[in-house]
C-alpha positions as CSV (number, residue, x, y, z in Angstrom):
1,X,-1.4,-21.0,-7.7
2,X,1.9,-22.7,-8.6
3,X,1.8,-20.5,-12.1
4,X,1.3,-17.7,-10.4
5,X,3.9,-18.1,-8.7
6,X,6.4,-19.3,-10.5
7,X,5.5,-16.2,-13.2
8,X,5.9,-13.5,-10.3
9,X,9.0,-14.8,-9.6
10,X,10.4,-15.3,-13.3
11,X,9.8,-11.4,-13.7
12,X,11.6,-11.4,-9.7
13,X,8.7,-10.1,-8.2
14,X,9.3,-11.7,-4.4
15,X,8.8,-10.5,-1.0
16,X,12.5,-11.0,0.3
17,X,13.6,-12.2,3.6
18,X,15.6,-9.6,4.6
19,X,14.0,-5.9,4.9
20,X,10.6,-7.0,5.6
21,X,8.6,-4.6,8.0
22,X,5.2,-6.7,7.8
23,X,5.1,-9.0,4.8
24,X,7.4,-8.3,2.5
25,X,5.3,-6.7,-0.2
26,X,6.8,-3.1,-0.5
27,X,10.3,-4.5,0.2
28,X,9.7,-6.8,-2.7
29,X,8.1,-4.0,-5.0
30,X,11.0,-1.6,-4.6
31,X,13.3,-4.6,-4.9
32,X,12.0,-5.2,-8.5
33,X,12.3,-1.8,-9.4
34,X,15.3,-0.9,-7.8
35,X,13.9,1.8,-5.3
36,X,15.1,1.7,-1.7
37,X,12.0,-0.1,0.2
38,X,11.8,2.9,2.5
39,X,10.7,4.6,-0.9
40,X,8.6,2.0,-2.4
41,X,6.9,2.2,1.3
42,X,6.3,6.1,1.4
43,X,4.9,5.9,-2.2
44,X,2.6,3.0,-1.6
45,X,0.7,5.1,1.5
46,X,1.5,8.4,-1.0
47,X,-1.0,6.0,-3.1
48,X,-3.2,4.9,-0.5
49,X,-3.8,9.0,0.3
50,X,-4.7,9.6,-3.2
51,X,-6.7,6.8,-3.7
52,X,-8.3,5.8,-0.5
53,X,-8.8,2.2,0.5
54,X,-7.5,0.8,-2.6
55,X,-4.2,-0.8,-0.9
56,X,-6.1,-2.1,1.8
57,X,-7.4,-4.8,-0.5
58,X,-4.4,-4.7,-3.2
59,X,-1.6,-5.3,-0.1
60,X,-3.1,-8.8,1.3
61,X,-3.7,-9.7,-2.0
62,X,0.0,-9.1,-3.3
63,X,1.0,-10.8,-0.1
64,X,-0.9,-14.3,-1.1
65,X,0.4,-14.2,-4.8
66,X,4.0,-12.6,-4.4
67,X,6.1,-15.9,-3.4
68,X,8.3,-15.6,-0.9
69,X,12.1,-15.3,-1.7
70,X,13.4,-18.7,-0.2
């Protein structure tokens, strides 16, 4: 898991501290790809309408892999 993590966050792929509404995941996203969170939130459920159920399982597991920012 240490390579994974260390990999995510070479490429800066963290959940940050600050800006986190539950674990950091969207905040971290839009962080990488310089969108406002906000945004990276509303097109991550945008998602989730188009392909149901999908981010239900890809959240919690982007929550175990992303490292946190600390």
């Amino acid at each position: 898991m240490d390579s994974v993590h260390g990999s995510m966050r070479r490429q800066g792929l963290v959940r940050p501290v600050h800006g986190r509404v539950l674990g950091g995941v969207c905040a971290g996203l839009g962080q990488r790809f310089g969108l406002d969170p906000w945004l990276a939130r509303l097109l991550f459920v945008l998602a989730l309408l188009v392909i149901p159920g999908s981010q239900i399982l890809v959240y919690p597991i982007l929550w175990i892999v992303m490292p946190s920012e600390v």
